[in-house]
Residue frames as qw, qx, qy, qz and C-alpha x, y, z in Angstrom:
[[0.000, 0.891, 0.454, 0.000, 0.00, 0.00, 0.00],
 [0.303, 0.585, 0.030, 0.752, 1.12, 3.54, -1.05],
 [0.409, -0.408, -0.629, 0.520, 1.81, 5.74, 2.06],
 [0.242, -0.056, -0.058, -0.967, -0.04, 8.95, 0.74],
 [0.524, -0.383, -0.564, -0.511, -2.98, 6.28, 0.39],
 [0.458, -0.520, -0.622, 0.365, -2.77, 5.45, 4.01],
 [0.134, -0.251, -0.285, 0.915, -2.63, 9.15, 5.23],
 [0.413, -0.038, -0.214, -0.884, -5.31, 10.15, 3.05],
 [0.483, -0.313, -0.726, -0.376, -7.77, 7.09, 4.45],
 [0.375, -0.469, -0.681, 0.419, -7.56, 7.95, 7.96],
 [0.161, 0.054, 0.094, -0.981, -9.48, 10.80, 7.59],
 [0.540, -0.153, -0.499, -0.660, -11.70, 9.49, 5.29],
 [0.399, -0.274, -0.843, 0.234, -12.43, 6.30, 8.48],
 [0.078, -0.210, -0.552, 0.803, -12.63, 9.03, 10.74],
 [0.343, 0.106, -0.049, -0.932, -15.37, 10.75, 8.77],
 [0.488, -0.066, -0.702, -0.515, -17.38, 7.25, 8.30],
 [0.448, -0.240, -0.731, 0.455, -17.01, 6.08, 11.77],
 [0.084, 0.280, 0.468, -0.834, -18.80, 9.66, 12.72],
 [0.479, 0.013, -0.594, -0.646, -21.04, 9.36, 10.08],
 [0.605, -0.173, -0.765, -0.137, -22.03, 6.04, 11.57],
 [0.029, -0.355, -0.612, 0.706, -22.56, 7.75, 15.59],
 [0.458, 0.237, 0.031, -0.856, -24.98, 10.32, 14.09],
 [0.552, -0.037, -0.512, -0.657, -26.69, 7.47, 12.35],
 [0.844, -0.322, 0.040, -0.427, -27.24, 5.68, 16.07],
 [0.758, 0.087, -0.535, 0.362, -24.01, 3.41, 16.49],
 [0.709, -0.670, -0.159, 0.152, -22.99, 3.59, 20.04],
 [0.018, 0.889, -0.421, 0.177, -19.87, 5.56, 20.62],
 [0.569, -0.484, 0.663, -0.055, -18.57, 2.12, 22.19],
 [0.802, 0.237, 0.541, 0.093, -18.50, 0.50, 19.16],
 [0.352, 0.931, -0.094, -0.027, -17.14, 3.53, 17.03],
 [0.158, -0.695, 0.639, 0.291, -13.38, 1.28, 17.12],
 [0.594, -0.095, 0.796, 0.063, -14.43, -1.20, 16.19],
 [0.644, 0.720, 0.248, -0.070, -15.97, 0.13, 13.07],
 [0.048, 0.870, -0.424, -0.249, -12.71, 2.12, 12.71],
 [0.399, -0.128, 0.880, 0.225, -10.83, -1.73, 12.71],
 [0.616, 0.412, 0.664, 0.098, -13.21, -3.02, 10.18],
 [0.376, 0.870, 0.162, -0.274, -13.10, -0.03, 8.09],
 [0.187, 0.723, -0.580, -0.324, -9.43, 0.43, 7.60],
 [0.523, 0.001, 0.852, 0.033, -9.27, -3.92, 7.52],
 [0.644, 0.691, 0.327, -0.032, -11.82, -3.25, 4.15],
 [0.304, 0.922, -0.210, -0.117, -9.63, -0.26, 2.81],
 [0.290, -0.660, 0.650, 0.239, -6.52, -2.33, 3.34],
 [0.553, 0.103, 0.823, 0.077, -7.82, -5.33, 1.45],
 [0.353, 0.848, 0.327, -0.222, -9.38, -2.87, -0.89],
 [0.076, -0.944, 0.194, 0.255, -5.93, -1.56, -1.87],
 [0.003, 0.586, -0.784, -0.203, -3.96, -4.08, -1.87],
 [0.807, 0.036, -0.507, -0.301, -5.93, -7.31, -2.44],
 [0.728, -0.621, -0.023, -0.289, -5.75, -10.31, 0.03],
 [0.485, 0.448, -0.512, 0.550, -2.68, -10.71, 1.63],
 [0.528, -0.621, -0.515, 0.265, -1.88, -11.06, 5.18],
 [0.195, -0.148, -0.077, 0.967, 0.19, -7.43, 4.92],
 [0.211, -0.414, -0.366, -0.806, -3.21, -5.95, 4.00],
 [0.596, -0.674, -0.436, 0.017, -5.45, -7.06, 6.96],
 [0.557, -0.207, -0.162, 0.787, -1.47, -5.66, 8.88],
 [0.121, 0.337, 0.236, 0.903, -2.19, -2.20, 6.66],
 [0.374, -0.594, -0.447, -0.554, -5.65, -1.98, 7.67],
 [0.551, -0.678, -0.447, 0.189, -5.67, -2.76, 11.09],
 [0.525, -0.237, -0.179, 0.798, -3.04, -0.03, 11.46],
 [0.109, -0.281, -0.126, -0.945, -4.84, 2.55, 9.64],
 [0.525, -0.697, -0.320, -0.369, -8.34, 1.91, 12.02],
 [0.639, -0.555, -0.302, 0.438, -6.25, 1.69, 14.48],
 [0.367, -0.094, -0.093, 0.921, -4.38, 4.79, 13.93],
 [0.146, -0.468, -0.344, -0.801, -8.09, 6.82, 12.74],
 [0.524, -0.732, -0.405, -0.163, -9.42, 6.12, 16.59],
 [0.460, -0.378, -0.172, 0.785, -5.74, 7.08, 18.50],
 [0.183, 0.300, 0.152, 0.924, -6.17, 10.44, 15.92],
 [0.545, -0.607, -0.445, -0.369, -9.97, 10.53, 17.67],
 [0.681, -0.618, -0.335, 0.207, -9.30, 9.94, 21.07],
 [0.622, -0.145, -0.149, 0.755, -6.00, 12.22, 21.02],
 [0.049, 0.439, 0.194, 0.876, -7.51, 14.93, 19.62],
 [0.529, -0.682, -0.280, -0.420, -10.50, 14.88, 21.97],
 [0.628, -0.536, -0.244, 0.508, -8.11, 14.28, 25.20],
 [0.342, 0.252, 0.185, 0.886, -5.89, 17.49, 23.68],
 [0.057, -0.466, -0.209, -0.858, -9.22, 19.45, 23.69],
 [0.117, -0.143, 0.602, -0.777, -10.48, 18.34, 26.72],
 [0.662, -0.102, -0.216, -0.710, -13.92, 17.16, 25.54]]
């Protein structure tokens, strides 16, 4: 996977994963979409492979630390 594509999908997670709270997902379940989301986009990129599922989980995993850090940062 290209590493402009990974910087440019963890935004896009972050917007789907709030997307999906305003449409009634639970905020406790908003990583786990993040994991499945970037787990699609990695497999989506690169086809199946075990370094894709690797790709992905790092990019949901890196689109809920960008979430949670920001929101500890601002205090909310």
């Amino acid at each position: 996977m290209e590493t402009i594509y990974g910087f440019a999908t963890v935004p896009l997670i972050l917007g789907l994963v709030e997307i999906g709270k305003r449409l009634g997902l639970a905020a406790q379940y908003a990583p786990l979409l993040s994991l499945a989301l970037g787990i699609t986009f990695g497999l989506l990129a690169s086809g199946l492979s075990v370094e894709s599922v690797v790709a992905g989980i790092v990019l949901g995993l890196s689109a809920s630390g960008l979430w949670s850090g920001t929101k500890a940062v601002l205090g909310k």
